[in-house]
C-alpha positions in Angstrom: -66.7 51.7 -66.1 -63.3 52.2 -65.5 -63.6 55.1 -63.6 -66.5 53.8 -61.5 -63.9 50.7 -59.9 -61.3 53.5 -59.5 -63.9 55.6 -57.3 -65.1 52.2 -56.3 -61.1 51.7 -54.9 -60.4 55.1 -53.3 -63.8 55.3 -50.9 -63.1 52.9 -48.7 -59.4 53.9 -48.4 -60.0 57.2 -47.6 -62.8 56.0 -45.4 -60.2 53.9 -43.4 -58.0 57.0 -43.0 -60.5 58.8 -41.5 -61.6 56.2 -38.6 -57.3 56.0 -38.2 -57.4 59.3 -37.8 -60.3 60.0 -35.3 -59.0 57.1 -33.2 -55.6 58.4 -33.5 -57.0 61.7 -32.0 -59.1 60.0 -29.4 -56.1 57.6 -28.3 -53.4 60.4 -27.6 -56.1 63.5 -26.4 -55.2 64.5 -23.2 -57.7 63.3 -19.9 -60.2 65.7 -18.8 -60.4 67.5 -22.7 -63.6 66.6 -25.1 -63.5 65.8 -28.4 -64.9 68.9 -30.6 -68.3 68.0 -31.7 -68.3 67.5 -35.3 -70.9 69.1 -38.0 -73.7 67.7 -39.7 -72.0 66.7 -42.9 -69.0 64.9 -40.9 -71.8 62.4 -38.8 -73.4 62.0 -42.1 -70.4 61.1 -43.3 -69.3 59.0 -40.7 -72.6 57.2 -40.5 -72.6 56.2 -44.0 -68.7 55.2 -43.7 -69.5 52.9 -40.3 -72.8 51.1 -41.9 -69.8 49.7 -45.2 -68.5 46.5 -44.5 -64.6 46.8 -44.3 -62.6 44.9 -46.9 -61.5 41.7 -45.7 -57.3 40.8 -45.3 -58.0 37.4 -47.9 -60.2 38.9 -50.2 -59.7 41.3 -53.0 -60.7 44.9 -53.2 -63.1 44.1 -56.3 -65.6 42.1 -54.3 -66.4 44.6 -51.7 -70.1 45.6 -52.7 -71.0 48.8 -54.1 -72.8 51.3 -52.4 -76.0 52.4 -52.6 -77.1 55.6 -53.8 -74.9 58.4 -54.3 -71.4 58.5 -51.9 -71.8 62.1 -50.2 -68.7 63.8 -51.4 -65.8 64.7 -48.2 -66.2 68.9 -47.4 -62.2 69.7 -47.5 -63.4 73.0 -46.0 -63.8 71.3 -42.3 -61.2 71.6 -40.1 -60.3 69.7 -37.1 -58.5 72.1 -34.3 -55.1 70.5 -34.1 -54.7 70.0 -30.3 -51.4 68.8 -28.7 -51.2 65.6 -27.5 -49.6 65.3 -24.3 -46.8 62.5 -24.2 -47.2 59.3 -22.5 -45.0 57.4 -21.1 -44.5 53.7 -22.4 -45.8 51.3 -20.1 -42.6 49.2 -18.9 -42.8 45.8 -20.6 -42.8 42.9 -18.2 -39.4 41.2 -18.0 -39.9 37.6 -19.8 -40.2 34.9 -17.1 -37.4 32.4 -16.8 -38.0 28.6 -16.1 -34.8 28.7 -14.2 -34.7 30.5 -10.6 -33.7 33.8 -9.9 -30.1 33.4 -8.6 -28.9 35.9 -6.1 -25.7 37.5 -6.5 -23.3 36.2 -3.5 -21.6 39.3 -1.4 -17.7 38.2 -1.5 -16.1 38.7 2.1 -13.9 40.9 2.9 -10.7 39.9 3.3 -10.0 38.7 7.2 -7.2 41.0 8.4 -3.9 39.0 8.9 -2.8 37.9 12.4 -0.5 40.2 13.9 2.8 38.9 14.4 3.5 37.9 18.0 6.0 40.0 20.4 8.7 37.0 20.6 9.0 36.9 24.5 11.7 38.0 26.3 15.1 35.9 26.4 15.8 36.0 29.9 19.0 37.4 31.2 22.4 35.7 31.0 23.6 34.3 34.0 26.6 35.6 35.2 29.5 33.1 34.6 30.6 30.5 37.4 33.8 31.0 38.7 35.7 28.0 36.9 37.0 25.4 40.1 40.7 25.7 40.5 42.8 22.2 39.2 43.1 19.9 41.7 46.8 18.6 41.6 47.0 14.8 42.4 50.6 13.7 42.8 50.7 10.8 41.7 51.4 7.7 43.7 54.7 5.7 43.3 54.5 2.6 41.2 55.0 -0.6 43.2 58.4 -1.6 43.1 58.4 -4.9 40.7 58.5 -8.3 43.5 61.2 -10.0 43.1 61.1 -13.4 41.1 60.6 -15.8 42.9 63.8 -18.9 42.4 62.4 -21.9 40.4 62.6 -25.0 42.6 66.0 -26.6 42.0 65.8 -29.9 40.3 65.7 -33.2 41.7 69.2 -35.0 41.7 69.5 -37.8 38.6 69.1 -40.8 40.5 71.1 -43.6 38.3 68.5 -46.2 40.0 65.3 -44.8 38.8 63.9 -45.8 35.2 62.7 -42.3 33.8 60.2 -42.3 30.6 61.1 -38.7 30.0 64.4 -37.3 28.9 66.4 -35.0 27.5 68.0 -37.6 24.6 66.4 -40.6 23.9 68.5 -44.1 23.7 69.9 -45.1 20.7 69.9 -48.6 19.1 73.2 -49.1 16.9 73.6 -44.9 16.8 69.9 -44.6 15.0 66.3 -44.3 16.4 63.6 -46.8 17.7 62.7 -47.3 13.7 65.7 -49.2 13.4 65.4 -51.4 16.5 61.8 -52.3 15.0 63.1 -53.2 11.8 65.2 -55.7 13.1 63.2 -57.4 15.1 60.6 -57.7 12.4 63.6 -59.3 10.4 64.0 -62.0 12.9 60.4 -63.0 14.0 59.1 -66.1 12.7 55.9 -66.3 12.2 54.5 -69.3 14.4 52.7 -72.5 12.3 49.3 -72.5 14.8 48.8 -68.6 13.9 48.9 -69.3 10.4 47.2 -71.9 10.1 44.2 -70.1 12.1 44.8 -67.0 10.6 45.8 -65.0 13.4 47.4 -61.5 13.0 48.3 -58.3 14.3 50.2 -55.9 16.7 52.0 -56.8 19.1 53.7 -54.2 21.8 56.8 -54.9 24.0 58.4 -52.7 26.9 61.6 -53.3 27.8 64.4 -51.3 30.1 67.9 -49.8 28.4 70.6 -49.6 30.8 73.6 -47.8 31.5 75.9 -50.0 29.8 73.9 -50.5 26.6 71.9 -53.6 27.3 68.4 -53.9 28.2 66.2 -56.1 30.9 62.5 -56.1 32.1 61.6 -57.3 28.7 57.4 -57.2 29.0 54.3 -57.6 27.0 52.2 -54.4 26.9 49.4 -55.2 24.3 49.2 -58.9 22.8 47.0 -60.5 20.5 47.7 -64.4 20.4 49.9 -66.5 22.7 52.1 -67.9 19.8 52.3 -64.3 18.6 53.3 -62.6 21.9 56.0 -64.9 22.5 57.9 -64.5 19.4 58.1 -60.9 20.0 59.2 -61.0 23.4 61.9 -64.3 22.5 63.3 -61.6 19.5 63.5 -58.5 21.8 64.7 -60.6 24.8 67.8 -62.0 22.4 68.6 -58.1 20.7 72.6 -57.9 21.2 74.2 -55.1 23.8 73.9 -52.3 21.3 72.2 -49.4 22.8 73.3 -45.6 23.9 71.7 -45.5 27.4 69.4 -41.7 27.2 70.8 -38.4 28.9 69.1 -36.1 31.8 70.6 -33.0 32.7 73.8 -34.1 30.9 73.7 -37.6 33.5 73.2 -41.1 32.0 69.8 -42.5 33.1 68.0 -45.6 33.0 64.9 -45.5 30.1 62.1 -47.4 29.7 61.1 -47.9 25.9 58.2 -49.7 23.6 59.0 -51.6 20.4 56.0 -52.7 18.2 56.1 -55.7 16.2 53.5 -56.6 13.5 52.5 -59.8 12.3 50.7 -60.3 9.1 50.1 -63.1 6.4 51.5 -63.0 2.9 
C-alpha cells in the first residue's frame, strides 16, 4: 500500500515537470523554428497526463484520484534536440504613475554680463590764470580838523532884586536846615478851639521870602485846609525872629523863596 501512495505522489510531479518543460521550450524557441514533432509514446503520454486533474493549491496530495488502468511508464530513451534559445530582451516596465504632476526642470540663466564701467568724460582744460588787477592805492583823505567849541553863554548877572527858587546854597534858619524852621513853628501853633471841636486836621503849606539881611516877607498860603487852621500857620511864620542866612548864587547873596509845612493833628 505503501508503495502505491508513493507512485501515487511522484506521477503527477513528474507529470508537471514535463508540461514546465514543453512550455519552457515553446516560450523561449526562437520565431520562424517548429517544435520537433514528438513520437507515439510521448502524445500517449501527454494525452494521458492532460486528461488528470491537476492537484489543487488548498488541498492535499492524498485526495487527488487515482488513475485508471495501468500509468504507461516514461521511455528515458527519448531525446529532445536541445536547441538554443535566442535571448530576449525584457520588455521595459512602465514607470509607476504619480498623482502628482510631472514638474519640469527650470533652465537657470546665465549670468547677465556686468555693465561696463563708463569712460569718465573728459575734465575740460584749465583756464589759463587771470592776470591778478594791480592794488589800487587810495591816499587817504585828511581827517577834519576837530570845530572849535563853541563858548557857553555867559551867565546872567545876580540881580539882588529878583527872588530865585534855585541856588547854589540854600538859606539857613539859626545855621541848620528847613527841618529846624518847621520844628519851631509846630512848637508855637496853637491849635484853634472851632477845629477841634469839629475835628478838623491836616497840612498846611506856607511860602514866604528870605532876604538879604536874614528876615523874611511875602508870608503866603500855598495849600490850606480850614480857615482857623491856615491862619495859625501863617500868624507863627509871619512872627519867626530875624534869624536866617540869606542863600548864595555864583558866590552873590540872593533873595530865596522857601515853603514851610505845618501839620495839625488831634491828640
Amino acid at each position: 500500500m505503501e508503495e502505491k501512495r508513493s507512485a501515487k505522489r511522484i506521477v503527477p510531479i513528474v507529470v508537471l515537470l514535463l508540461l514546465l518543460g514543453v512550455g519552457g521550450y515553446v516560450l523561449f524557441s526562437p520565431e520562424g523554428e517548429e517544435v520537433a514533432p514528438a513520437t507515439d509514446g510521448q502524445m500517449d503520454q501527454k494525452s494521458d497526463s492532460v486528461a488528470l486533474p491537476l492537484p489543487d493549491s488548498g488541498a492535499a496530495v492524498d485526495s487527488m484520484p487515482e488513475p485508471q488502468g495501468e500509468v504507461p511508464e516514461v521511455e528515458p530513451d527519448v531525446e529532445v534536440p536541445e536547441r538554443k534559445s535566442a535571448p530576449v530582451s525584457p520588455e521595459p516596465t512602465p514607470a509607476p504613475e504619480s498623482a502628482e504632476p510631472e514638474v519640469k526642470p527650470v533652465k537657470p540663466e546665465p549670468p547677465k554680463p556686468a555693465p561696463k564701467p563708463e569712460k569718465p568724460a573728459a575734465s575740460p582744460a584749465p583756464e589759463a590764470p587771470k592776470p591778478m588787477p594791480k592794488p589800487v592805492q587810495t591816499v587817504p583823505k585828511p581827517a577834519p580838523a576837530p570845530e572849535a567849541p563853541k563858548p557857553e553863554p555867559a551867565p546872567e548877572p545876580v540881580d539882588a532884586s529878583k527872588v530865585y527858587k534855585v541856588v547854589d546854597v540854600l538859606p539857613k534858619f539859626k545855621n541848620g536846615d528847613m527841618k529846624k524852621f518847621q520844628s519851631y513853628v509846630s512848637q508855637r501853633v496853637v491849635y484853634p478851639a472851632v477845629a477841634r471841636e469839629t475835628g478838623v486836621q491836616g497840612l498846611v503849606q506856607v511860602g514866604f521870602v528870605v532876604e538879604l539881611d536874614g528876615s523874611i516877607s511875602n508870608v503866603h498860603l500855598v495849600e490850606g485846609v480850614d480857615k482857623s487852621l491856615d491862619d495859625e500857620a501863617l500868624r507863627v511864620v509871619k512872627r519867626s525872629p530875624k534869624s536866617w542866612t540869606p542863600g548864595m548864587l555864583r558866590g552873590v547873596p540872593v533873595r530865596v523863596e522857601q515853603v514851610v509845612q505845618v501839620v495839625f493833628y488831634l491828640r
